[in-house]
Structure formats: structure tokens, C-alpha cells
Backbone bond lengths (Angstrom), bond angles and torsions (degrees), N, CA, C in turn:
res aa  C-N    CA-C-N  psi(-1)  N-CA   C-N-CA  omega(-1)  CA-C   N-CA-C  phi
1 X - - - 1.432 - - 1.520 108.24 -
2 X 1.378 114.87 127.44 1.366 108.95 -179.47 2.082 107.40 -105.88
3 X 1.202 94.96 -179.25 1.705 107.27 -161.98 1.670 103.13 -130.92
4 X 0.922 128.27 110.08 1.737 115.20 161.09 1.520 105.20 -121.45
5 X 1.524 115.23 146.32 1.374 132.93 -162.67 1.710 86.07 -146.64
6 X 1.144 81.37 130.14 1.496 104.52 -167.02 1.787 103.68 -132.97
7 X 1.942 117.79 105.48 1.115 99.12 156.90 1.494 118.71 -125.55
8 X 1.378 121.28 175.19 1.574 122.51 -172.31 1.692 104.54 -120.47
9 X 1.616 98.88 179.53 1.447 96.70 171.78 1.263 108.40 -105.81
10 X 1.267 126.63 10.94 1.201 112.44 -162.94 1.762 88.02 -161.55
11 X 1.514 106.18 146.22 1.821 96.50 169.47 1.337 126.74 -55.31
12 X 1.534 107.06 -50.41 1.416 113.11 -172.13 1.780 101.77 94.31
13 X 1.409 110.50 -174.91 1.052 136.24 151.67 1.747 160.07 -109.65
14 X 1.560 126.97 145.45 1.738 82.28 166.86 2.055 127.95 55.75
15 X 1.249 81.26 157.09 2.059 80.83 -174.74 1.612 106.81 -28.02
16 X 1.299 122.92 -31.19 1.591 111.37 171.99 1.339 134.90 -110.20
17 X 1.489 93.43 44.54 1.636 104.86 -171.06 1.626 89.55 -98.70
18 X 1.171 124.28 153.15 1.607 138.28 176.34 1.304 109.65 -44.50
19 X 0.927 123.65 -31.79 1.803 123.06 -168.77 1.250 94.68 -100.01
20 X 1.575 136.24 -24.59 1.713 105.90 -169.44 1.300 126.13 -75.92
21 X 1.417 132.07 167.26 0.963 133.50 166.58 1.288 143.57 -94.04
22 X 0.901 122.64 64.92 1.375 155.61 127.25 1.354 148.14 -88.34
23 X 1.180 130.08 152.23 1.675 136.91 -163.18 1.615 90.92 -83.78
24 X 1.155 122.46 14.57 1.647 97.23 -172.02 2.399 99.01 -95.61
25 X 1.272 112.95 137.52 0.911 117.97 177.35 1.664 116.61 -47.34
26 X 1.715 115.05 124.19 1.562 106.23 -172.45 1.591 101.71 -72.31
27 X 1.712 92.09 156.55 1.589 100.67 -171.68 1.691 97.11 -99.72
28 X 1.516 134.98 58.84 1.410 128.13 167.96 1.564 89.89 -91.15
29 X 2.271 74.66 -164.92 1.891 97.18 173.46 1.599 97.77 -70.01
30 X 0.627 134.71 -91.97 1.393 144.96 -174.68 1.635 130.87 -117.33
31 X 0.986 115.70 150.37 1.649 141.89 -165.45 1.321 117.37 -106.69
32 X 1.266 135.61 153.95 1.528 139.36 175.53 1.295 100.23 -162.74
33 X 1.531 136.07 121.79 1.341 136.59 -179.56 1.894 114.06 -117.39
34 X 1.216 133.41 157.45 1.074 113.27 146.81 1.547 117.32 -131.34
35 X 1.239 117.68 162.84 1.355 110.76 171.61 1.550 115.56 -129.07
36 X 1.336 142.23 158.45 1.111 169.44 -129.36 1.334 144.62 -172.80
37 X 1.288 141.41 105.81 1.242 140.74 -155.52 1.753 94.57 -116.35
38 X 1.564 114.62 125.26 1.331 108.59 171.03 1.534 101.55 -131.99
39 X 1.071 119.14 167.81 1.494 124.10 -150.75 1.867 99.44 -142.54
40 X 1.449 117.33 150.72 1.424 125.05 157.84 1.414 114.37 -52.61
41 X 1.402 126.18 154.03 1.373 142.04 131.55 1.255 114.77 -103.31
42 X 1.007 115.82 115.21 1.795 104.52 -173.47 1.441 93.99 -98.93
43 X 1.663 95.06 134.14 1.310 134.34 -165.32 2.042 84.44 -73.21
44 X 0.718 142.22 -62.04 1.773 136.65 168.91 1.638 102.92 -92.29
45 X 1.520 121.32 102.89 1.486 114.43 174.98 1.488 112.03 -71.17
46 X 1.763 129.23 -38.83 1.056 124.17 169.35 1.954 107.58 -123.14
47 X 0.860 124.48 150.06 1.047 128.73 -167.72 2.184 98.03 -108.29
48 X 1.611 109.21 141.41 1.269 124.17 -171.59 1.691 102.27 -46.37
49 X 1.286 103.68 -173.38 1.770 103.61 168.01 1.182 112.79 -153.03
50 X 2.052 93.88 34.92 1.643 87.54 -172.19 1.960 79.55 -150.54
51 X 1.236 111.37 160.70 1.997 109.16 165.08 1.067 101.22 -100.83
52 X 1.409 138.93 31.69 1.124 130.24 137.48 2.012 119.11 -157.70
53 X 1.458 81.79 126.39 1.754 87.08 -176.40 1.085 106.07 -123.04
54 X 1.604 122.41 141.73 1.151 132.44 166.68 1.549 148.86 -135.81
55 X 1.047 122.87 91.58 1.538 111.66 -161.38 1.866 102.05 -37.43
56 X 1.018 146.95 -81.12 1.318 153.55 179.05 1.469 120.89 -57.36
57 X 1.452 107.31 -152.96 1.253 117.83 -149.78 1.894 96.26 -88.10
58 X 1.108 141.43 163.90 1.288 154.64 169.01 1.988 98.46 -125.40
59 X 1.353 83.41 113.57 1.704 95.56 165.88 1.358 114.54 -110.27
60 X 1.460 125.10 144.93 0.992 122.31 160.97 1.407 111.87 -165.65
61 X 1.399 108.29 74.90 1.444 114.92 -162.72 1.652 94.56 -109.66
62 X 1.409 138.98 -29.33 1.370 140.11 164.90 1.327 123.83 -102.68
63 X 1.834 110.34 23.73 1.288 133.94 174.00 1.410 114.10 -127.81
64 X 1.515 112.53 -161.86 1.212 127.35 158.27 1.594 113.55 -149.05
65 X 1.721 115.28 142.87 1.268 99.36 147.60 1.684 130.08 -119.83
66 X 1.046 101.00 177.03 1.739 109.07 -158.52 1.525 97.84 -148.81
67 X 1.512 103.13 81.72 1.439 113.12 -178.79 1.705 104.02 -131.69
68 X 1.565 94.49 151.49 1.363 110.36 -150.44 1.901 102.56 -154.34
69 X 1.672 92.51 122.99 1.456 94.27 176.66 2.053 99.09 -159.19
70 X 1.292 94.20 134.63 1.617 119.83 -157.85 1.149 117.10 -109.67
71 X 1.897 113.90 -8.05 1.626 120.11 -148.03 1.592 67.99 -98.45
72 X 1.791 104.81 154.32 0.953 143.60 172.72 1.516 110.92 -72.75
73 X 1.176 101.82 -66.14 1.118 123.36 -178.89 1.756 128.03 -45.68
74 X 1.525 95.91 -30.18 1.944 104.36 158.14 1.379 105.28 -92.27
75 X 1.091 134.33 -9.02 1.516 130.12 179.16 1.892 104.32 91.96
76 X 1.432 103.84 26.84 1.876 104.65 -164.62 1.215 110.38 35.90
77 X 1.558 113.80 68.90 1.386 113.73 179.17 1.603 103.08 -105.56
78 X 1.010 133.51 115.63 1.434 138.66 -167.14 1.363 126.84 -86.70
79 X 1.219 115.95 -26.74 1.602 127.21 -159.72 1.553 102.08 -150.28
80 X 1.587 108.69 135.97 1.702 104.89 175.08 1.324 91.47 -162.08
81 X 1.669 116.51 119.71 1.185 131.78 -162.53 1.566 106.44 -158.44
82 X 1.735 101.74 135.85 1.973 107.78 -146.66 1.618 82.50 -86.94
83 X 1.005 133.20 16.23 1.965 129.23 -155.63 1.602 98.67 -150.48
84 X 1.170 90.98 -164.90 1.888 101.49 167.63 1.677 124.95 -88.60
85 X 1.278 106.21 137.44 1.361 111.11 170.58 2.008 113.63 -101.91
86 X 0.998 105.07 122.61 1.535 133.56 -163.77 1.322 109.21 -100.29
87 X 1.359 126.20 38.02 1.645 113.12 -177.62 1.566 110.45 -138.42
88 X 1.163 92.16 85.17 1.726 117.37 -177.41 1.695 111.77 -44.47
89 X 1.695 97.46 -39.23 1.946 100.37 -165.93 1.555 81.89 -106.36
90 X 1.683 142.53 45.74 1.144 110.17 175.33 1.622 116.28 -99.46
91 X 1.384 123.29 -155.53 1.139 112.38 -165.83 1.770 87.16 -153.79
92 X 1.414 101.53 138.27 1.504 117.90 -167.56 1.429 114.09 -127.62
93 X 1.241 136.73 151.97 1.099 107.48 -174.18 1.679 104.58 -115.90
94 X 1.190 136.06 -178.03 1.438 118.46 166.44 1.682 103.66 -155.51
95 X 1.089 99.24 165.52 1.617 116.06 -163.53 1.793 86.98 -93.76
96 X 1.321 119.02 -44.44 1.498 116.19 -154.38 1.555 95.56 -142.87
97 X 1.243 104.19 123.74 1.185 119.89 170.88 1.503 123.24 -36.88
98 X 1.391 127.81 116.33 1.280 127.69 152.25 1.893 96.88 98.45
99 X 1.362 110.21 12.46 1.621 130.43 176.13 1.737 110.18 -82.70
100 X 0.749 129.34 126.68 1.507 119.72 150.24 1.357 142.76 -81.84
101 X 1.075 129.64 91.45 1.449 128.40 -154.06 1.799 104.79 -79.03
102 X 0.571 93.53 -11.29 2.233 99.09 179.93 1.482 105.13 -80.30
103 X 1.396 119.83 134.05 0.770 127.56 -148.41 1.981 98.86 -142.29
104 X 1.182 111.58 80.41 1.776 122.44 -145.73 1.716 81.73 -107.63
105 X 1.900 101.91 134.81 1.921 112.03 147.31 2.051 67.01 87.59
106 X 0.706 127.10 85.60 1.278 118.70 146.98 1.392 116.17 -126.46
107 X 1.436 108.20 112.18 1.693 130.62 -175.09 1.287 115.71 -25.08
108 X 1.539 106.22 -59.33 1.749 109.83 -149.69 1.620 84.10 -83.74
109 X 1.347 140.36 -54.29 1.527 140.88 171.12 1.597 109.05 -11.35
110 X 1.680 96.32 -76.14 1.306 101.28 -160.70 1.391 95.02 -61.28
111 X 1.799 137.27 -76.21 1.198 132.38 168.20 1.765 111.95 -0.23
112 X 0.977 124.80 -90.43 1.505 133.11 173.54 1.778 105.55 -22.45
113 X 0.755 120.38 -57.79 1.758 143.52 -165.27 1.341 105.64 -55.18
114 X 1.565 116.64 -20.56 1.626 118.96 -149.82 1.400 96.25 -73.66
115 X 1.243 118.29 -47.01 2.053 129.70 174.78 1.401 83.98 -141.44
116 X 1.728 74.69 160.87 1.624 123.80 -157.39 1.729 104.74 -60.79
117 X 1.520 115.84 -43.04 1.088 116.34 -139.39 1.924 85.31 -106.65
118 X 1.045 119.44 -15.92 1.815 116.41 156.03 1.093 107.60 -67.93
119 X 1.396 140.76 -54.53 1.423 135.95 -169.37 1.654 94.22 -68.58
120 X 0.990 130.13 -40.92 1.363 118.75 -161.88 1.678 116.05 -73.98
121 X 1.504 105.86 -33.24 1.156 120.78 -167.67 1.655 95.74 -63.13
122 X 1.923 101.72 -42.24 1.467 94.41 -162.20 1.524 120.29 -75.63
123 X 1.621 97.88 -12.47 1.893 104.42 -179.42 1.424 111.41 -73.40
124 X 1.375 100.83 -57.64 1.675 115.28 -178.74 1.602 127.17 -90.27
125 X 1.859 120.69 -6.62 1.316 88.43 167.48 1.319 109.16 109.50
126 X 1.580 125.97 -48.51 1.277 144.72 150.33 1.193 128.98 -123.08
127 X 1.687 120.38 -168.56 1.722 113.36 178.75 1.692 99.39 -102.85
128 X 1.256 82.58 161.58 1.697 98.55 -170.52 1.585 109.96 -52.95
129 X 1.404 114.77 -38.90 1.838 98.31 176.95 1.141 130.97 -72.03
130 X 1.872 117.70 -6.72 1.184 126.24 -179.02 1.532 106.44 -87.53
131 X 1.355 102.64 -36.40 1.814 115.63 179.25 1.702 109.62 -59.46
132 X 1.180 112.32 -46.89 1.663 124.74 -177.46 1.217 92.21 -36.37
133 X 1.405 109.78 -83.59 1.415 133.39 -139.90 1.370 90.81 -71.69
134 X 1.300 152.46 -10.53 1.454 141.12 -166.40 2.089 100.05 -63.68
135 X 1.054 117.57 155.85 1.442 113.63 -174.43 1.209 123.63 -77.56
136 X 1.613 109.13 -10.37 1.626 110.23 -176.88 1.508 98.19 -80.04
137 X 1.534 113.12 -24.96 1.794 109.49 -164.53 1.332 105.30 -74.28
138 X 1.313 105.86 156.92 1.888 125.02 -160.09 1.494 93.00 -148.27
139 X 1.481 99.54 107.05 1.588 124.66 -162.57 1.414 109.83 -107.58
140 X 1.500 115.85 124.12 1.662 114.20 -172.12 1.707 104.01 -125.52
141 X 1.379 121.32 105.42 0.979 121.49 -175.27 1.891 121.94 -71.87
142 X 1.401 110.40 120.36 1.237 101.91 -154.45 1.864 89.68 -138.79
143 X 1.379 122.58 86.13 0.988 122.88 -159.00 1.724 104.37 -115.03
144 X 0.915 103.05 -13.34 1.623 124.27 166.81 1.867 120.87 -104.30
145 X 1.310 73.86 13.00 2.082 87.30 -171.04 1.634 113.42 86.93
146 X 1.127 139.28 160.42 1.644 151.51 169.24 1.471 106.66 -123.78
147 X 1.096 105.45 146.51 1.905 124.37 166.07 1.285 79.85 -116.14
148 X 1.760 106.11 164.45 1.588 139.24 -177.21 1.437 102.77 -64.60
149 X 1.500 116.88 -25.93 1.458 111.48 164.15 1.539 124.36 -35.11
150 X 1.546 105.71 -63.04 1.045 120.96 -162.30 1.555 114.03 -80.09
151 X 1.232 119.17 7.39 1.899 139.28 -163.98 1.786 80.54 -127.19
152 X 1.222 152.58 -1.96 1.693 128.93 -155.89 2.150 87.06 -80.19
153 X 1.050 102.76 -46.15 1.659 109.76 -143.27 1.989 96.77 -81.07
154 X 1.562 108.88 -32.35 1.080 109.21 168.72 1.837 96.95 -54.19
155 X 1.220 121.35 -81.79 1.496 143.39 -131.34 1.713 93.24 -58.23
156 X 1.461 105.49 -47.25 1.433 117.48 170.40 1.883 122.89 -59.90
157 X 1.229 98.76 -32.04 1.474 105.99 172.63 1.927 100.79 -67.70
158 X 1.317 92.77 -76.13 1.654 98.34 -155.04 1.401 96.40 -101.74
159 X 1.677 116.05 90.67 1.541 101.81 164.38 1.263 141.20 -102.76
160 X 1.344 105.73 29.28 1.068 139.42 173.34 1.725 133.46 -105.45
161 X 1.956 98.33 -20.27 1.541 105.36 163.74 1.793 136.82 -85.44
162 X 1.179 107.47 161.25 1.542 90.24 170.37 1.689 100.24 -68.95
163 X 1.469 111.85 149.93 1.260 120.58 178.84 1.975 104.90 -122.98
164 X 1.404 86.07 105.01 1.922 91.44 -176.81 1.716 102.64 -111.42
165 X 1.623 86.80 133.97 1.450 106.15 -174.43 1.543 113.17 -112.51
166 X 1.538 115.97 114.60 1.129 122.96 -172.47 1.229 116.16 -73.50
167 X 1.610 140.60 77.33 1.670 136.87 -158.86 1.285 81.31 136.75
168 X 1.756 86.88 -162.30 1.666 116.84 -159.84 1.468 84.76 -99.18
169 X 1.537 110.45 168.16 1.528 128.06 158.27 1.399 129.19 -132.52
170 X 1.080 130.12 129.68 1.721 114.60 -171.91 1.888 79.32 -125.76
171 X 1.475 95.01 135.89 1.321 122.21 -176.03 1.771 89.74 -97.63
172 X 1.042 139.47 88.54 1.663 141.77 170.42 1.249 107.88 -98.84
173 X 1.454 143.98 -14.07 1.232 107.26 161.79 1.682 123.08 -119.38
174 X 1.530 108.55 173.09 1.859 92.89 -170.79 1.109 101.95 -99.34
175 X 1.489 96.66 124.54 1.479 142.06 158.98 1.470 152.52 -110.45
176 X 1.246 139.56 129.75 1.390 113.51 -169.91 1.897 96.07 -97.22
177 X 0.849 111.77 142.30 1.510 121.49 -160.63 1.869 89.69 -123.83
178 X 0.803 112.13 156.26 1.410 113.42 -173.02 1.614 135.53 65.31
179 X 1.528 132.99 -162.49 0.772 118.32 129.33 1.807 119.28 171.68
180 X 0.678 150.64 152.19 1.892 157.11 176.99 1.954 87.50 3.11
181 X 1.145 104.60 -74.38 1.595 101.51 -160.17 1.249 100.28 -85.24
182 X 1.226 141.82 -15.10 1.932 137.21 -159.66 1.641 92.92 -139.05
183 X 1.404 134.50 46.76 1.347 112.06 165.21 1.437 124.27 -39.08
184 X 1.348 112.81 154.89 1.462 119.58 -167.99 2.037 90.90 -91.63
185 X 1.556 104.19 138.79 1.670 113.00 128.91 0.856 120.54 -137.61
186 X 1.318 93.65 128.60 1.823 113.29 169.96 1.860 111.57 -128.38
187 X 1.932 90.48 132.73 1.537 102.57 167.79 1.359 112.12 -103.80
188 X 1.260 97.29 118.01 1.900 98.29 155.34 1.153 129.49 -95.24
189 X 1.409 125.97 104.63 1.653 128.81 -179.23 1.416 95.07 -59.74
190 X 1.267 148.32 -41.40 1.372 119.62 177.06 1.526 124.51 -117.04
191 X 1.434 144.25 -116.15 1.227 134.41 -157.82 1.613 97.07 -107.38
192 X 1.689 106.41 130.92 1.578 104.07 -177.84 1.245 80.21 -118.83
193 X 1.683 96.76 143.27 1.668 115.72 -166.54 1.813 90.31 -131.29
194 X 1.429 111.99 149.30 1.240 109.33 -171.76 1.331 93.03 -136.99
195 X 1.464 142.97 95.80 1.112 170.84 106.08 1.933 117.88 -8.73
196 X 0.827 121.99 -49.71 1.161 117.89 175.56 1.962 137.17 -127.10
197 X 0.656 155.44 116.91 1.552 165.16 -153.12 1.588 108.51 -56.80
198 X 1.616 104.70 70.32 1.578 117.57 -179.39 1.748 78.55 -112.52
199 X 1.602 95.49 169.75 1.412 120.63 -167.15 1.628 90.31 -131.53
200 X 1.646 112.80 113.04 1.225 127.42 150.46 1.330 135.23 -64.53
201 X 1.215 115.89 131.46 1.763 110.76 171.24 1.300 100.86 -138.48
202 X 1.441 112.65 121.54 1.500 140.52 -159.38 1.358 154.87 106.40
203 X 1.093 130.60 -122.81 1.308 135.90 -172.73 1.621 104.32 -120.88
204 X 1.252 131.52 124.40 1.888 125.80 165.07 1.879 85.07 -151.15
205 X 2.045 83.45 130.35 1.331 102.86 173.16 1.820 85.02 -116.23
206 X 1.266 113.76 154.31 1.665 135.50 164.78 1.556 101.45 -150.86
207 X 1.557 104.23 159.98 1.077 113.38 144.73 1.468 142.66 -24.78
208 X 1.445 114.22 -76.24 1.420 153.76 172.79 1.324 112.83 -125.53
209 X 1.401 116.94 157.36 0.615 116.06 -161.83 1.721 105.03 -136.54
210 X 1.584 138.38 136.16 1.388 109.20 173.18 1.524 98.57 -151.84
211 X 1.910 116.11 128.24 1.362 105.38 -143.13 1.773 93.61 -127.03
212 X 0.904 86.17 100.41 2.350 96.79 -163.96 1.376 100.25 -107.12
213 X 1.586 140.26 29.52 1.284 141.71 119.69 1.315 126.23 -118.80
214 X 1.505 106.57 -172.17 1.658 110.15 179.92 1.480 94.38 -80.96
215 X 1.055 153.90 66.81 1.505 131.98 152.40 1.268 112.09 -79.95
216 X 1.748 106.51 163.22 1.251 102.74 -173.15 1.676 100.37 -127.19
217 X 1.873 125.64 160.09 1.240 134.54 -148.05 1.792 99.49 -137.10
218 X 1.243 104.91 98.58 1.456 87.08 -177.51 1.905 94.89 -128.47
219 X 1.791 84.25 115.85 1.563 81.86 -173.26 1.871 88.40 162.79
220 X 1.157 114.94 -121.37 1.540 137.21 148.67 1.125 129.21 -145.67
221 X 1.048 141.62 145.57 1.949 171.07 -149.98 1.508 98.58 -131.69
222 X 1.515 120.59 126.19 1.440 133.59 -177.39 1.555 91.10 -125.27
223 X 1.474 124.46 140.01 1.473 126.05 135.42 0.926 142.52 -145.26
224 X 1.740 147.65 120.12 1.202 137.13 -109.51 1.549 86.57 -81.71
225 X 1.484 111.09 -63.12 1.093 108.52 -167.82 1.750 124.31 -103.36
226 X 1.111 134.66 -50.61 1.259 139.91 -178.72 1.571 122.04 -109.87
227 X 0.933 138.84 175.04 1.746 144.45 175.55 1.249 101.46 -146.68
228 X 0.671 149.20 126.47 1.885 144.33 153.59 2.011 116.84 -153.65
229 X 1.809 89.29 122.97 1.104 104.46 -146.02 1.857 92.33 -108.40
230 X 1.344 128.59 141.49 1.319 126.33 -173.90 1.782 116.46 -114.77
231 X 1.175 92.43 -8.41 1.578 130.31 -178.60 1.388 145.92 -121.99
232 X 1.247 141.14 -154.83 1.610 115.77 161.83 1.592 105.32 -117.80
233 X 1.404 92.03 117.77 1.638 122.54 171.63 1.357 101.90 -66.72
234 X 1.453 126.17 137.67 1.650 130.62 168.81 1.178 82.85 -128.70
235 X 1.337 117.42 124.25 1.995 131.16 163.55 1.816 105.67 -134.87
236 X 1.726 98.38 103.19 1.451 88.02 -177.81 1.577 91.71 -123.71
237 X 1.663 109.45 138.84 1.433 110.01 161.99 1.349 121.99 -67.64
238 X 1.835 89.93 149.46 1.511 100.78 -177.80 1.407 101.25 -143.50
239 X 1.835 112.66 112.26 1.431 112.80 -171.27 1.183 108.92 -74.13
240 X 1.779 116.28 -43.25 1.425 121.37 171.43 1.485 122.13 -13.14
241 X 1.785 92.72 -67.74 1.525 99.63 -171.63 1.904 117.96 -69.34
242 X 1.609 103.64 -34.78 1.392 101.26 179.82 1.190 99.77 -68.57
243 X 1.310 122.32 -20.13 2.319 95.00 -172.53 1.710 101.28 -89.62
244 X 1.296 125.31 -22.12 1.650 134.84 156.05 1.818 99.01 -35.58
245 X 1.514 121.23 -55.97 1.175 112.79 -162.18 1.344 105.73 -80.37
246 X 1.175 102.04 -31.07 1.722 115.61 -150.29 1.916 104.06 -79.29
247 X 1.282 103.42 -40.39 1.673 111.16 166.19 1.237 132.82 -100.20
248 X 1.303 128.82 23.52 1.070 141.86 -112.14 2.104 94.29 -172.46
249 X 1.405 76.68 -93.81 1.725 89.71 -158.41 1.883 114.55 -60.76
250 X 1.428 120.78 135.02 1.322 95.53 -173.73 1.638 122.81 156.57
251 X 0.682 159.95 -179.91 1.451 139.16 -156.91 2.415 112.74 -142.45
252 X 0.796 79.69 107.23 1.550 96.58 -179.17 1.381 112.29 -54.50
253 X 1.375 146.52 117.70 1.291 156.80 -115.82 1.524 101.19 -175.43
254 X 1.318 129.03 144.74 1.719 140.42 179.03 1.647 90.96 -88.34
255 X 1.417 91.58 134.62 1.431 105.23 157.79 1.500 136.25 -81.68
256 X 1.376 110.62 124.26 1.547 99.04 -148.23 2.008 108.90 -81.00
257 X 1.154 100.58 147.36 1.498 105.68 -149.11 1.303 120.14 96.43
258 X 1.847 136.84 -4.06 1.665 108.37 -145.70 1.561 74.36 -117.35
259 X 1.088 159.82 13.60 1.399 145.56 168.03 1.466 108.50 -69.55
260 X 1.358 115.20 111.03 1.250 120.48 159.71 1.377 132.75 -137.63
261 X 1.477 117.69 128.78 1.377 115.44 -167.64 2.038 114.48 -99.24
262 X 1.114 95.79 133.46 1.850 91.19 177.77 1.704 103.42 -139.50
């Protein structure tokens, strides 16, 4: 996307006064323009290929999960976890009969997982203090922990930004958070706890992860290190919404070299 800023010494007049709009050259004393090329950062550069990823272990031995993915295009791969997956009564979904879509002990995962700022680099592209501060991000300081209370006025303001939460978050009341045209992202630097039976649409990276109702996740679920579910987990992919975030969500930046003045 390019930028031209155009000022004069004088207003002018009519189709060739400095401010109108039109391509026709203004008739002042003199002119000075600049132009500018600024470019996306996409707030998700590649998006998961599974609704649920995990550097660590996935428990679900006093739960269940009920995950589900149809896109061709990941191969309906459902589950990807750097440790063991523990869910004896779970439920998987598959594209092709008699396939396994789980994808357990995966090297580069766990590797990535070891610190914060390797896993992060490898999801997003950069390290987390450069990502914060980018201008699209919408930062909620939660250093004593947040409930969804304290996220309503952000989520409602900007539903269109990544929304990063500094602390833990427990999502306790039911809500639909996201949605078809405004998928939700949200990062949690520390433990997102899911307490009550809201319906996700989008992208949420946390730390940990700990999921003590039926809510349901339609989009993808990231966690650096653990998953553990006490209840029944519903995680179904939704490419729709990740390519909404993925082309879409993200912060507009000058291209270096494109400043030019004439």
C-alpha cells in the first residue's frame, strides 16, 4: 500500500487548489510531496494445521476430547503434541477411515517448547517484546490474573486486534467470543483456564492450558507447554477463520527504502 502527502505554499484554488482531489497538478508557488510504501506484519504468519497444538503432554484421563478437523489441506490432522497424549475415552476425527490423525513425540514441538521465547519465535516469526509493542496489539495487563470481565470492553472495542494478556486468564463466563467475520486472537503469556461453556472462534495461544468446562473451540488452541482437560473439550478446525486472521490481522509498517520526497 502506498502513501502520498502532498503539501503547498499556498492553498490555491478550485480542481487545482492543494487539497483537491484530483490528479490534476496544484496551480500554487510551490509543492513538496512524499511518498511511502508500508507493508503487513501478519499478526499469525503461518497458521497451525491441527485445533490442537502442544509443546507437552495432553491429559485427559478425568476428561474427554472431541476434536475434529476436515480441511484437506492439513491432511485432518487433529492433534500435535511434543510429549504424550493421555486420553483413553477421546474422540478423533478422521478424513479416511482407519488413518490416524494424532500426531504424538513430535521433535521440533517439544524442542521449541523448552523456553518461551524459542517456541514463540517459531509460531510468530519474532520474540514476544517486539510482537507486544507492534501497533495492531491491544495489551491487557493482568498481573494478578483476569476473568472475561476484565477482556469485555477490550474485545468489544478492537475486534479485529490481536488481544495479549499479560498473566493468566480464566474465561468463567458463557460467551461467544469471536466470530465468522471478526475471529478472535488472543495470547496468554500465562495459564488460560476455561471455567465456563463460552464458544470460541479463532486463534488463542497461552502458556498452559487448563480446560474445567464443556466449552467449545472452533478455530485452533496453541499451548506451550501442557493441555489438561477435566471435562469435554470440543476443538474443531476452522480454516475460514484462521486465513481471516492470518491475511487479515496485523500491523502496517514503512517499507524500508520506500520514503521518497519530489
Amino acid at each position: 500500500m502506498q502513501f502520498t502527502s502532498r503539501g503547498c505554499s499556498n492553498p490555491g484554488t478550485g480542481d487545482t487548489a492543494c487539497f483537491a482531489q484530483t490528479n490534476v497538478m496544484p496551480e500554487v508557488d510551490g509543492v513538496s510531496a512524499a511518498l511511502t510504501t508500508v507493508g503487513l506484519i501478519r499478526a499469525l504468519p503461518i497458521a497451525p494445521i491441527a485445533p490442537l497444538t502442544v509443546g507437552g503432554d495432553i491429559t485427559a484421563t478425568a476428561g474427554k476430547l472431541v476434536v475434529t478437523n476436515f480441511d484437506p489441506q492439513t491432511d485432518g490432522i487433529t492433534v500435535r503434541s511434543g510429549d504424550d497424549i493421555d486420553a483413553p475415552t477421546s474422540e478423533f476425527s478422521q478424513l479416511q477411515a482407519g488413518v490416524d490423525t494424532k500426531q504424538v513425540d513430535v521433535a521440533e514441538l517439544l524442542a521449541s517448547a523448552a523456553t518461551y521465547e524459542g517456541w514463540f519465535r517459531a509460531l510468530f516469526g519474532m520474540d514476544s517484546a517486539t510482537y507486544r509493542e507492534q501497533p495492531a496489539v491491544v495489551r491487557v495487563p493482568c498481573t494478578t490474573g483476569c476473568t472475561l470481565a476484565d477482556l469485555n470492553d477490550t474485545l468489544a472495542r478492537y475486534p479485529r486486534n490481536p488481544v495479549w494478556v499479560d498473566g493468566n486468564l480464566n474465561i468463567d463466563a458463557v460467551a461467544n467470543l469471536g466470530s465468522a467475520a471478526n475471529p478472535l486472537m488472543l495470547i496468554v503469556t500465562g495459564t488460560l483456564t476455561v471455567s465456563a461453556n463460552a464458544t470460541v472462534r479463532g486463534f488463542v495461544h497461552a502458556d498452559q492450558v487448563q480446560w474445567d468446562s464443556a466449552a467449545t473451540l472452533e478455530g485452533a488452541l496453541v499451548s506451550r507447554t501442557t493441555f489438561t482437560t477435566t471435562t469435554v473439550a470440543t476443538l474443531r478446525y476452522d480454516k475460514a477463520a484462521l486465513d481471516t486472521i492470518r491475511l487479515r490481522y496485523g500491523s502496517f509498517v514503512r517499507t524500508p527504502g520506500s520514503w521518497n520526497l519530489f
